[in-house]
C-alpha positions in Angstrom: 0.0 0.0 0.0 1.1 3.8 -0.6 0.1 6.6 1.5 -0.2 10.1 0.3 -0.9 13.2 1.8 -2.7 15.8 -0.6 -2.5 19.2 0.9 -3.4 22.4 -1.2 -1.7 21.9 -5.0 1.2 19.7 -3.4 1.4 15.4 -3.1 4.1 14.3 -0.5 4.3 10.9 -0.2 4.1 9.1 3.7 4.3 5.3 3.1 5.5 3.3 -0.2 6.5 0.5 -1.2 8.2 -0.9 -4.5 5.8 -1.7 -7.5 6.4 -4.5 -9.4 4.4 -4.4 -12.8 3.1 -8.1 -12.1 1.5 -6.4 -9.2 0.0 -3.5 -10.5 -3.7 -4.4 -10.3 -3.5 -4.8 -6.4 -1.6 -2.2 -5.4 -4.1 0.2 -3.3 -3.4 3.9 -2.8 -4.4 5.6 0.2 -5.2 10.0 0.2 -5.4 11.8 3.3 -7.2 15.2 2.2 -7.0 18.6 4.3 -9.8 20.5 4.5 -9.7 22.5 1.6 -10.3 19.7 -0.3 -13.0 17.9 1.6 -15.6 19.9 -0.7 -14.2 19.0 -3.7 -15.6 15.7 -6.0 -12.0 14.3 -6.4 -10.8 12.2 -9.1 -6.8 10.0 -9.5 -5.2 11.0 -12.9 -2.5 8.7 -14.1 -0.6 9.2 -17.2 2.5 7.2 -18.6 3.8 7.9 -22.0 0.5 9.1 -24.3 -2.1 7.5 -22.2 -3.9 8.4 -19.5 -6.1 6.6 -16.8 -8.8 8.3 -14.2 -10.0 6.7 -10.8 -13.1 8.2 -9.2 -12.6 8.8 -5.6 -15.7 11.6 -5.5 -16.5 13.3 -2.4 -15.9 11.1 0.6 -13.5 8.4 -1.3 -10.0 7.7 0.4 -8.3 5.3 -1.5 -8.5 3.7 -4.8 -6.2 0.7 -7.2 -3.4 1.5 -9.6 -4.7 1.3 -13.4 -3.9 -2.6 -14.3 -3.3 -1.3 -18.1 0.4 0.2 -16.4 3.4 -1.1 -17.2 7.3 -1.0 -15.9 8.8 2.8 -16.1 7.5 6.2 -14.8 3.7 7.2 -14.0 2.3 10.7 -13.4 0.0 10.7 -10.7 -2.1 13.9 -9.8 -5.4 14.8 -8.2 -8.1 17.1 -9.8 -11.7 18.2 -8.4 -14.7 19.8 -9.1 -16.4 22.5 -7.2 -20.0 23.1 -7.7 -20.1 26.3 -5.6 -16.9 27.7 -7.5 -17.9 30.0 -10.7 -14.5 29.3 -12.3 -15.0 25.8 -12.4 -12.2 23.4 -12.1 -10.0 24.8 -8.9 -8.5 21.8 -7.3 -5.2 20.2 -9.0 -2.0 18.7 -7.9 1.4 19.3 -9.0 2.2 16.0 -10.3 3.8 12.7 -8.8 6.3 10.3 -10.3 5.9 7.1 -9.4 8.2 4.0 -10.3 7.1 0.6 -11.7 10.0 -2.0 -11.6 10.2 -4.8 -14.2 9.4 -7.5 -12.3 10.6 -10.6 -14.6 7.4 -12.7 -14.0 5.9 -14.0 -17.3 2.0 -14.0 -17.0 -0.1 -16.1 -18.9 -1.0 -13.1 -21.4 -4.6 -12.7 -20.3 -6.2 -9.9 -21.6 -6.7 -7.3 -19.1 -10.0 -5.5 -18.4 -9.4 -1.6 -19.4 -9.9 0.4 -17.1 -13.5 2.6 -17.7 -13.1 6.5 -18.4 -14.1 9.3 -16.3 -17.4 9.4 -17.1 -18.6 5.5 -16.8 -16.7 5.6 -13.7 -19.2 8.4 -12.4 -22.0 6.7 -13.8 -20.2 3.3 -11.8 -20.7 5.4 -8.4 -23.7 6.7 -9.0 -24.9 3.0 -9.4 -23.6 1.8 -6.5 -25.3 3.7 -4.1 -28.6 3.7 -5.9 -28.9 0.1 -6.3 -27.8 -1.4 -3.0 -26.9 -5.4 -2.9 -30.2 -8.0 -1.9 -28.4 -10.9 -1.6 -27.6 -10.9 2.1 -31.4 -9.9 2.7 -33.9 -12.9 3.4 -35.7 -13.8 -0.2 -39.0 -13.7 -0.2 -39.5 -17.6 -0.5 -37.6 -18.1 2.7 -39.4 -15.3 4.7 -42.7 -17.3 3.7 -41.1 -20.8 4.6 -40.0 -19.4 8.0 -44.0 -18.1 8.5 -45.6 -21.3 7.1 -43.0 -23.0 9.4 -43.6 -20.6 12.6 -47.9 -21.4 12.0 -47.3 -24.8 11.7 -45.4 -25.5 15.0 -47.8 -23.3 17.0 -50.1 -26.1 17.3 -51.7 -24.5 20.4 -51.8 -21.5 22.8 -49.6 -22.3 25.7 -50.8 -20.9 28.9 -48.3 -18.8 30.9 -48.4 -20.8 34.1 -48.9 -24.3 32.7 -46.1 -25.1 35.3 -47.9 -24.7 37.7 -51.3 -25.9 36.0 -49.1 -29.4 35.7 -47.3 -29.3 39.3 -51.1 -29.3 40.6 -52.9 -31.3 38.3 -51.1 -35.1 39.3 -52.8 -34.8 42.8 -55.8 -36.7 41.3 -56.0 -37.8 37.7 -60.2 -36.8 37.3 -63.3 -37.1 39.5 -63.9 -41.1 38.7 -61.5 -41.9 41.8 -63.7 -40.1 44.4 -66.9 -41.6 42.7 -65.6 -45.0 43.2 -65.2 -44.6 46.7 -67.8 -46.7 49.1 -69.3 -46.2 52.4 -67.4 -50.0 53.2 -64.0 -48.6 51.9 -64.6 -45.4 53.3 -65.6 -47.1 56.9 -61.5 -48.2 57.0 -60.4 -44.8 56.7 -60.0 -43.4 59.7 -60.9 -39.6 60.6 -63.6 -39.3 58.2 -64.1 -36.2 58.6 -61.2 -35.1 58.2 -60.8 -36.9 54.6 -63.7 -36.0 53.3 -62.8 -32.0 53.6 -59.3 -32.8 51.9 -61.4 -34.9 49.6 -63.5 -31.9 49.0 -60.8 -29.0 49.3 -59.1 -31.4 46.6 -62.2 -31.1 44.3 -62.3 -27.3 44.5 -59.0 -26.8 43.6 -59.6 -29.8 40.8 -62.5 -27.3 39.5 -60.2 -23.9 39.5 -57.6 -26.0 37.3 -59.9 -27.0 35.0 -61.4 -23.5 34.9 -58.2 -22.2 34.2 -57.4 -24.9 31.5 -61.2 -24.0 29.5 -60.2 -20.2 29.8 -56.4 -20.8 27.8 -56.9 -23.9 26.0 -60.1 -23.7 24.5 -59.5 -26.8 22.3 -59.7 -29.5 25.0 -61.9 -30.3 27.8 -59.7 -32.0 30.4 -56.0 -32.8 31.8 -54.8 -34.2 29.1 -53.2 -31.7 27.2 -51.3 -31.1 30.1 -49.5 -34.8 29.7 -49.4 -33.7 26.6 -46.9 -30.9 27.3 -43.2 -32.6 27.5 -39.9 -31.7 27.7 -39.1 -32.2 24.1 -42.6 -29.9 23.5 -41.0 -27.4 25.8 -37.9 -27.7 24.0 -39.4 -27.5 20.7 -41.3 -23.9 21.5 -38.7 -22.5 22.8 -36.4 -23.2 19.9 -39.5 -21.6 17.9 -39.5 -18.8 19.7 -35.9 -18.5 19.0 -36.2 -18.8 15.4 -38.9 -16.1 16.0 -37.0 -13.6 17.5 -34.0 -14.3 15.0 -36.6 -13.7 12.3 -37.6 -10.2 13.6 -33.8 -9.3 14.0 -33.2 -10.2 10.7 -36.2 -7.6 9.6 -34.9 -5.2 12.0 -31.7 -5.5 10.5 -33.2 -5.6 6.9 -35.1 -2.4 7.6 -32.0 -0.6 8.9 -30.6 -1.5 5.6 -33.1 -0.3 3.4 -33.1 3.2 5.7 -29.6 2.9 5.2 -30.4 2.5 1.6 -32.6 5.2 1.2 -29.8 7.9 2.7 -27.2 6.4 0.1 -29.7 7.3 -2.6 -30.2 10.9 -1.4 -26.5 10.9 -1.0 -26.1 10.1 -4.2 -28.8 13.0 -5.6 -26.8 15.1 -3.6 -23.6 14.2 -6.1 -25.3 14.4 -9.1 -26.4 18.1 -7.9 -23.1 19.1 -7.7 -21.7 17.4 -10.4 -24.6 19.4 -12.2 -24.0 22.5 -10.6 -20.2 22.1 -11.8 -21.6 21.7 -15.4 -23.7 24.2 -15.3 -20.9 26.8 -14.0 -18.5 26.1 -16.6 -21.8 26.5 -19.3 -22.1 29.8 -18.1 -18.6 30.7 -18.0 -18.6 29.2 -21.4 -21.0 31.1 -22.6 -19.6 34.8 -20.8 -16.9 34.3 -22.9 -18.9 33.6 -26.3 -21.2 36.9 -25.5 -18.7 39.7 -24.2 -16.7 41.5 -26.1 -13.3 40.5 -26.2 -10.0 41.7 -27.3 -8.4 38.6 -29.5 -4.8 37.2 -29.0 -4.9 34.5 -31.1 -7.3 32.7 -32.9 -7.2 29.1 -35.1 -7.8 29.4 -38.9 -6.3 29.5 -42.4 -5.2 33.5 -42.2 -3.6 32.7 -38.2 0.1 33.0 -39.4 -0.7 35.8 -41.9 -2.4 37.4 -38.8 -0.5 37.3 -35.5 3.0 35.5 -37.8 5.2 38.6 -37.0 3.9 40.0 -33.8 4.0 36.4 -31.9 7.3 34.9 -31.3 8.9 31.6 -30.4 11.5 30.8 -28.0 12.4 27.5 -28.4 16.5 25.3 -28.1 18.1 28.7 -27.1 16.5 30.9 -29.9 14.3 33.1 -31.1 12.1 33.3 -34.2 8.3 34.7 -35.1 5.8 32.5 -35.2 6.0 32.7 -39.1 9.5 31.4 -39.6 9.2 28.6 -36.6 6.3 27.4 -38.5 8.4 26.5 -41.4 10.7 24.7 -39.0 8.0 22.7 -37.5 4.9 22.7 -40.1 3.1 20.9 -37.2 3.2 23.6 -34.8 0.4 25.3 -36.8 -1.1 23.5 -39.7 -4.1 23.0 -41.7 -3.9 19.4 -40.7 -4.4 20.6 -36.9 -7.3 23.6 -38.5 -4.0 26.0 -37.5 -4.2 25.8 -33.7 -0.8 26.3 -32.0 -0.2 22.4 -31.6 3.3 21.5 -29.0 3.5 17.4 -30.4 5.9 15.3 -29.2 6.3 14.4 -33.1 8.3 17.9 -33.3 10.0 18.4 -30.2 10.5 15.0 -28.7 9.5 14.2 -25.2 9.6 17.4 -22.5 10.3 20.4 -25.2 9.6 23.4 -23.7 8.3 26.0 -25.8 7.7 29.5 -25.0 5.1 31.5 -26.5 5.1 35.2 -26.7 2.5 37.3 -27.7 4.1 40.9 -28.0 0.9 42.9 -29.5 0.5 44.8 -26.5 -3.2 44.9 -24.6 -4.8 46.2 -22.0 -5.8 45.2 -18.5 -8.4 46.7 -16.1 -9.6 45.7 -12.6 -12.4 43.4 -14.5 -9.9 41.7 -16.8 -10.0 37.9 -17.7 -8.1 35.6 -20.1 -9.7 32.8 -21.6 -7.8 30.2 -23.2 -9.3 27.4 -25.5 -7.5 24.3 -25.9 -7.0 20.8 -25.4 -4.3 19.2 -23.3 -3.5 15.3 -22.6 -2.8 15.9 -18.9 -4.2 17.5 -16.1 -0.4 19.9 -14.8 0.6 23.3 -13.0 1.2 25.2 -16.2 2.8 28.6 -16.4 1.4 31.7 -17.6 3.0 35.0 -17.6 2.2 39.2 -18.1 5.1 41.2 -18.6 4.9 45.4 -18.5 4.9 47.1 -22.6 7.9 48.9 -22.9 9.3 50.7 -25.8 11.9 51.5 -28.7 12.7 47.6 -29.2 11.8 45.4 -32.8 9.9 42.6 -32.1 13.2 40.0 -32.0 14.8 42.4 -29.5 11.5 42.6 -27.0 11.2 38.9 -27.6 14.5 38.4 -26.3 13.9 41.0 -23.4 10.6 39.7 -22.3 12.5 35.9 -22.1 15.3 37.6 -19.8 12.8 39.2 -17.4 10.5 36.0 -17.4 13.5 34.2 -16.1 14.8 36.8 -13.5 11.3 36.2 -11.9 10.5 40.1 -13.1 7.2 39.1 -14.5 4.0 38.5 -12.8 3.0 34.7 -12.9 -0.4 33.9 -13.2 -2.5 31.1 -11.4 -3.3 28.7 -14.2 -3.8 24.8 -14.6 -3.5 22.5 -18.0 -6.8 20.5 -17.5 -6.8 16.9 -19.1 -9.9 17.3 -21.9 -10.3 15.0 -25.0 -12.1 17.8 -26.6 -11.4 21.7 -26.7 -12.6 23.3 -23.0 -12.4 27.0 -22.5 -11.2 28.2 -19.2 -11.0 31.8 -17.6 -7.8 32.8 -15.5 -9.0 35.7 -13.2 -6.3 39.3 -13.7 -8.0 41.0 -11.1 -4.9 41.6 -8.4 -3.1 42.4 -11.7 -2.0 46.2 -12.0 -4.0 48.2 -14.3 -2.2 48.5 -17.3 -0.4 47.5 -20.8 0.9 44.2 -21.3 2.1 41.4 -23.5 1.1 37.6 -22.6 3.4 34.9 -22.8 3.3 30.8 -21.9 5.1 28.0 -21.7 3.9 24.6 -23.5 6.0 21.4 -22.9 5.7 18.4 -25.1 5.1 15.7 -22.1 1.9 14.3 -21.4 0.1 17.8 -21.9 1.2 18.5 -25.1 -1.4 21.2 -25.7 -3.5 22.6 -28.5 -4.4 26.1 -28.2 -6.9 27.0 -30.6 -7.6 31.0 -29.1 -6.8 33.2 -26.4 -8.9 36.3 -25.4 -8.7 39.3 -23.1 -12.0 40.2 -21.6 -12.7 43.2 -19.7 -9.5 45.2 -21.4 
């Protein structure tokens, strides 16, 4: 098992163990969460070389298995999450973990291994769960009818509550015929008459109460012999049925605590799909801010892009400099028709972990309401880096490019908050400029070639 402490963007890792790829599918990993992230629907991401693999933890999840699909060499671990009550969206996201699979020299029996499902049947999968609980350790309903058939069956008769007693007093004569039978002769050789004949008669009365009692709980018989009736083994066999009784009641006490149980699953559930709703209808609206303000345009995807922003958008990529115009004869790729001319950082071009710097030195304003919205797709969820440098003047493009490179490195720039967010299609995000000073600026990133390798098809200023 590994343990992992996730505590605001950072992973830090408090109990591992060595991975071997024959092992992959039963490795667990365990998350402690501080509180900032105890509101957020949280979700794994693992990525190793061009694919990438999501668990589903969502809002009260702690641990989850590797991906089985992994195999020996390096794996990007991070955690994203959605917040329903944030505007903005997507807020939570870790800076990414490396984690080591060894080759562990065991030869399997190359059966094929289940993939693992995507983001969204995994929600679905959850969702499932705790709408549709598991019957099969409740009692059927053929067996709750067997035990009542059996329970009517074995209750041949009402019991009376002090047939102790009834039967402790009832062997002092068997019925009346013995005191009919007696004779004045026989009764002659008993001596003290008298005094017999009141037992005889006490014994009577209390003969009469007994059988009184007997008539007023056991309707079904007339006499004393139900009593002789009543055994050990009859004792025996009531008390194992009350038994079974009370065992069947727990079991539907039990099974009603379940289905209450149950029942708050279910609205626990609702309550996610709320929020994941919420979430989605957040980024709608943000989507659709962006589509109805009006915006000042950086860059934008199409057939006149290079013949637009060529010579005022430069590249610093391998220790140089060029526009956007000439790099794009150098790397066709980087924006093509084949790609509908978005600004495209493949691994085809630039290998694995290219970092390419993108400056945008057409100088635009920002005010206290200012936003940038970028459109694009990216293969990983990562900390990117995003950057606003100061206009300044007297300087060609190729000398400001090589200027606003300098101060981005001297840390003389401000940085702002902004996350690559794993999407198969093109998402639009908004990264807030509000603490920035008012001002002039130009707008530069940073794309690397790893597992993001994004594609930016437009960036806008709203609010300039």
């Amino acid at each position: 098992m590994l343990k992992f402490l996730v505590k605001q963007q950072k992973i830090e890792i408090l109990e591992r163990e060595v991975i071997a790829s024959d092992q992959i599918s039963f490795v667990t990993l365990k998350f402690t969460f501080d509180g900032d992230w105890k509101k957020f629907y949280k979700v794994v991401q693992f990525t190793q070389c061009d694919e990438t693999f999501n668990r589903v933890l969502g809002f009260d999840g702690l641990s989850c298995l590797l991906p089985a699909e992994l195999h020996a060499g390096a794996v990007k671990m991070s955690v994203f999450g959605y917040d329903a009550d944030n505007t903005s969206g997507l807020r939570a996201t870790t800076v990414p973990v490396t984690l080591n699979i060894r080759q562990s020299g065991f030869v399997g029996d190359d059966s094929p291994i289940p993939p693992t499902p995507d983001l969204y049947t995994q929600i679905l999968q959850k969702i499932e769960e705790v709408t549709s609980p598991d019957m099969s350790e409740y009692p059927k309903k053929d067996e709750i009818q067997k035990m009542i058939e059996q329970t009517i069956s074995e209750l041949e008769i009402s019991v009376p509550s002090d047939y102790e007693a009834i039967r402790e007093n009832s062997h002092t004569h068997k019925n009346k015929e013995f005191l009919d039978s007696l004779t004045a002769e026989s009764l002659a050789l008993i001596p003290n008459l008298q005094q017999f004949e009141d037992t005889v008669k006490e014994d009577i009365h209390r003969i009469d109460e007994i059988m009184q009692s007997i008539n007023n709980t056991v309707h079904t018989h007339e006499n004393l012999d139900v009593l002789n009736g009543i055994t050990a083994d009859r004792v025996a066999s009531w008390d194992s049925m009350k038994t079974s009784i009370n065992n069947f009641m727990n079991s539907m006490t039990v099974y009603s605590e379940k289905v209450s149980n149950t029942a708050a699953r279910v609205g626990s559930a609702e309550s996610e799909i709320n929020a994941l709703q919420k979430t989605i209808e957040a980024l709608q609206k943000q989507i659709d801010s962006v589509s109805g303000s009006s915006a000042v345009i950086l860059f934008q995807n199409g057939a006149d892009a290079l013949e637009k922003y060529g010579e005022t958008t430069y590249i610093f990529y391998n220790n140089g400099y060029r526009s956007m115009s000439g790099f794009a004869q150098s790397y066709p790729n980087f924006c093509s028709a084949e790609n509908d001319y978005a600004l495209y950082y493949n691994q085809t071009d630039f290998n694995w972990a290219g970092e390419i710097y993108t400056m945008i030195l057409q100088p635009f304003s920002i005010s206290k309401n200012s936003g940038i919205v970028l459109t694009y797709q990216s293969g990983a969820s990562a900390v990117g880096e995003l950057y606003l440098m100061r206009k300044i003047s007297g300087r060609t493009y190729a000398e400001l490019a090589q200027v606003v490179y300098e101060q981005i490195q001297s840390g003389n720039t401000v940085k702002l908050e902004f996350q690559w967010l794993q999407s198969t299609d093109f998402i639009s995000i908004l990264v807030d400029c509000s603490d920035v000073a008012i001002g002039d600026y130009y707008l530069v990133w940073k794309g690397i070639s790893d597992n993001t390798h994004p594609k930016i098809k437009a960036i806008k200023v709203l609010g300039g």
